[in-house]
N, C-alpha and C positions, 0 to 999 in steps of 0.2 A: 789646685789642691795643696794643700797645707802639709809639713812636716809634722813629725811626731814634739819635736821641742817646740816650735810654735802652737800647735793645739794643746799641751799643756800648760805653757804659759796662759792661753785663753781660758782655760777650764781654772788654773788659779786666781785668777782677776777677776771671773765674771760668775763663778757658780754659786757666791753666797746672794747676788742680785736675782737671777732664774730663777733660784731657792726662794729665795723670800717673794716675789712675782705670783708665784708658783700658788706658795701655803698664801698669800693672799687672796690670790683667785679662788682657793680650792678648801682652804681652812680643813687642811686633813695632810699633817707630815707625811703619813706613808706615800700620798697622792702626789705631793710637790715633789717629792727623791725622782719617782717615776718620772715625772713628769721633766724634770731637769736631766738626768738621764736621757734620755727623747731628745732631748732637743739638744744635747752635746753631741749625740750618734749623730744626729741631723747637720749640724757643723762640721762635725768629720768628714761627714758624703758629702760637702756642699765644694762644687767645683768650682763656682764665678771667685775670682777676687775680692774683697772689700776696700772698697776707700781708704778708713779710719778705724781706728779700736772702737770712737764711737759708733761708726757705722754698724761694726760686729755688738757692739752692745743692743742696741736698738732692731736689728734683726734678732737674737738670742730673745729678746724679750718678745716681741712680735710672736714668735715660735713658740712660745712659751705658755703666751695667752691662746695662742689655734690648740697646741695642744690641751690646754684646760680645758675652752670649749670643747672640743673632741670627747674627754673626757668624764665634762658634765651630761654630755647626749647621753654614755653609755646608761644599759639597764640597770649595771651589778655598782650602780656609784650608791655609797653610805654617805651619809651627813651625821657627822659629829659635832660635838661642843664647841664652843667656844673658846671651853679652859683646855681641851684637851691639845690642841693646836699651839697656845702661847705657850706652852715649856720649850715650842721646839726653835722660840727665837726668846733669847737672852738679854735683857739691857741692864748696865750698869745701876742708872738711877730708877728705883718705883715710879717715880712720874713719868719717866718715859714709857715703863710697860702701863701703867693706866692710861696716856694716852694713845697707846698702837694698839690697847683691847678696846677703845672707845673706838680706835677707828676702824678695827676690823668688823666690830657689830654692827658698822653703815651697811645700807643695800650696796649690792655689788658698782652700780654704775657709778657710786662716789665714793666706793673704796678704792677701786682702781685707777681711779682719776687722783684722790686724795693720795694716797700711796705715790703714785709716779711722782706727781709735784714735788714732795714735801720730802719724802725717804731716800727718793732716787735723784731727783733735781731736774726734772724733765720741765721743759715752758710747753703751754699750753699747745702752742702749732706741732711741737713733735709727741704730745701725749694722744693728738685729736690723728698723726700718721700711724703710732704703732696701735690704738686702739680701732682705729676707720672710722673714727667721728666727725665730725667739724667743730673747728677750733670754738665756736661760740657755745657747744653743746658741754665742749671739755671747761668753759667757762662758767655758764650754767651749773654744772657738776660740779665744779668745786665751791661757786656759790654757796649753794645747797647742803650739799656737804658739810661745808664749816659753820652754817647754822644748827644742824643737826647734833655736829659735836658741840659746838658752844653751848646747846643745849641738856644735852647730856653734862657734859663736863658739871655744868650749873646745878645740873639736880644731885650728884654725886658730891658736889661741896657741900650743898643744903642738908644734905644724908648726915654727914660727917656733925 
């Protein structure tokens, strides 16, 4: 079991990653707070040791996404906008929020594939352990996936 000044070190370094995990999976801030919430109390209670900070990251996220799932089963879950979600993550350059709204509008299975890759820096064999896929699937998914935005992105230039 961890101290109070070590769990808040953990809670500074890794709540804006859970956070955004989170409103990924869930595309609904009030949902992601919860949900990161949850999974910091879940670290708190958690007896085993950890390895690494990676290791605590990569658990945190794992937990993150059960809890989402959890979350989406329930009956009283709302689905909101699209826009309504991006205020609650900020980027410097416009290009950057055009393309984290292109990629939260993927289906879920190459958002969270795309996301881990790309935002977080996960390689494929640890995206395929903290989602339960196999690596070729999380391969697959991101294939997919960047055809979909390349496509999108494309039509959104031709718009212009």
């Amino acid at each position: 079991m961890m101290n109070d000044e070590q769990f808040t070190r953990l809670v500074r370094r890794y709540i804006d990653t859970v956070f955004r995990v989170a409103l990924n999976y869930l595309k609904n801030p009030a949902d992601a707070e919860d949900v990161t919430q949850i999974t910091f109390e879940k670290l708190l209670k958690e007896k085993r040791s950890f390895e690494s900070d990676e290791h605590i990251r990569a658990w945190l996220i794992r937990v993150a996404v059960n809890e989402c799932k959890k979350l989406l089963r329930s009956p009283w879950r709302k689905i909101e906008a699209i826009e309504d979600y991006l205020t609650a993550v900020a980027f410097d350059n416009p290009a950057h929020s055009e393309l984290y709204r292109a990629v939260m509008g993927l289906p879920k299975k190459y958002r969270m594939t795309i996301y881990l890759h790309y935002y977080e820096g996960y390689s494929t064999q640890e995206i395929g352990q903290i989602l339960r896929i196999p690596k070729n699937t999380v391969c697959s998914h991101l294939k997919r996936g960047r055809e979909l935005l390349k496509k999108e992105l494309q039509e959104a230039n031709d718009d212009v």
